[in-house]
C-alpha positions as CSV (number, residue, x, y, z in Angstrom):
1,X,-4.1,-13.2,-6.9
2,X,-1.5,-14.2,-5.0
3,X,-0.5,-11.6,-2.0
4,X,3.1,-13.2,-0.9
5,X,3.9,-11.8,-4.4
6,X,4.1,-8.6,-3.6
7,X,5.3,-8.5,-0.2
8,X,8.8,-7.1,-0.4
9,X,9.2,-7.1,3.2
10,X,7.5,-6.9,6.7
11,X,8.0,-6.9,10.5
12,X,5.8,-6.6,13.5
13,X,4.7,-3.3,12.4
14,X,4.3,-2.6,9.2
15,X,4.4,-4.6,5.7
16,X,5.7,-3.3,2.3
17,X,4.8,-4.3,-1.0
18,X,5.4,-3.6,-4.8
19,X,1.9,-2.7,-6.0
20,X,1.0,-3.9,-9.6
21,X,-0.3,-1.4,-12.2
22,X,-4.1,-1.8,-12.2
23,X,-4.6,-3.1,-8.8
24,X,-6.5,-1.0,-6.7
25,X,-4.6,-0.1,-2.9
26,X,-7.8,0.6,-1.3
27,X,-11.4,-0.2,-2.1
28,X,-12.9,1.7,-4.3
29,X,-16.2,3.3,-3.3
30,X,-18.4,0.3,-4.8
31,X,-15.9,-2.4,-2.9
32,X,-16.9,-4.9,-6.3
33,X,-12.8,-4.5,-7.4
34,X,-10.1,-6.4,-5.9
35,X,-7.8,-4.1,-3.4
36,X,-4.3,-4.7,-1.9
37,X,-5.8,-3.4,1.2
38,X,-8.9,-6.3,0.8
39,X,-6.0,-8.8,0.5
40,X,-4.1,-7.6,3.7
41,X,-7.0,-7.8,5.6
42,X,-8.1,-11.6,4.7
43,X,-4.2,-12.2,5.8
44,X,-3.6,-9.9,9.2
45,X,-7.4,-8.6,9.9
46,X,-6.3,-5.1,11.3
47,X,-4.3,-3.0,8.8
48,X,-4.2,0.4,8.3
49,X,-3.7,2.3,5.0
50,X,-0.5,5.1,5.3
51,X,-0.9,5.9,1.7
52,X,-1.9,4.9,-1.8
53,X,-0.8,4.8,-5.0
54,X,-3.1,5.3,-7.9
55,X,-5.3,2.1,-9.6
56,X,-2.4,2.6,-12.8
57,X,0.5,3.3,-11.0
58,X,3.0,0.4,-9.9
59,X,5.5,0.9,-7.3
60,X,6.4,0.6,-3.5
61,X,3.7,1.0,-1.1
62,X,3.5,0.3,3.1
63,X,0.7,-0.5,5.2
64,X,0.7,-0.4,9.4
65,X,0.1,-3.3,11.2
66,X,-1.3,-1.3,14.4
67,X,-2.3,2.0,15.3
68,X,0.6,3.7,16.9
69,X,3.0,2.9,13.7
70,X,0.0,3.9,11.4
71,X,0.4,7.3,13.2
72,X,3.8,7.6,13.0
73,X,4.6,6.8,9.6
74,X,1.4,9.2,8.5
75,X,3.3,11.8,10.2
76,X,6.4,11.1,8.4
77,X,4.7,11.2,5.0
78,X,2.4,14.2,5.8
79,X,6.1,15.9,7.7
80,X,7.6,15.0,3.9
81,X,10.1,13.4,5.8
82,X,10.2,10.0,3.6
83,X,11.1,11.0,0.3
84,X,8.6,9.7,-3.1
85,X,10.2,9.0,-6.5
86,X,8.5,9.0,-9.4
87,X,9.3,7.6,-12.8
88,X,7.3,7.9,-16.2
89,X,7.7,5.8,-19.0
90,X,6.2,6.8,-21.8
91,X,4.1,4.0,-23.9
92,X,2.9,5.6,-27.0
């Protein structure tokens, strides 16, 4: 699995990706699967999760590089300040 797929963009701060369906964001509690977040950390060591996206669910997700812009862009999600967008398809 190759990470510099999904990386739609990145700066100093933070990184942003398009997570595929079925790949995890986060470890799950038995750390045996695969996770975006295992990835980043064999590329940048420190990273810090702002938010996840469920194991089926594709889409746009951002991880901090460092603590301060972890904080802040927690606060912007937990503030409801950045806007989400869902969109089901339906595949039966």
């Amino acid at each position: 699995m190759k990470l510099s797929s999904f990386i739609i963009a990145e700066n100093e701060n933070w990184v942003a990706l398009n997570k595929p369906s079925g790949l995890l964001s986060i470890p799950d509690r038995m750390g045996k699967d695969v996770s975006l977040k295992s990835l980043l950390i064999e590329k940048y060591k420190d990273i810090y999760t702002v938010h996840r996206l469920d194991k089926d669910t594709s889409g746009f997700i951002i991880f901090a590089k460092d603590a301060i812009t972890h904080k802040t862009l927690s606060q912007l999600f937990e503030g409801r300040e950045i806007e989400k967008y869902y969109e089901v398809y339906n595949t039966t």
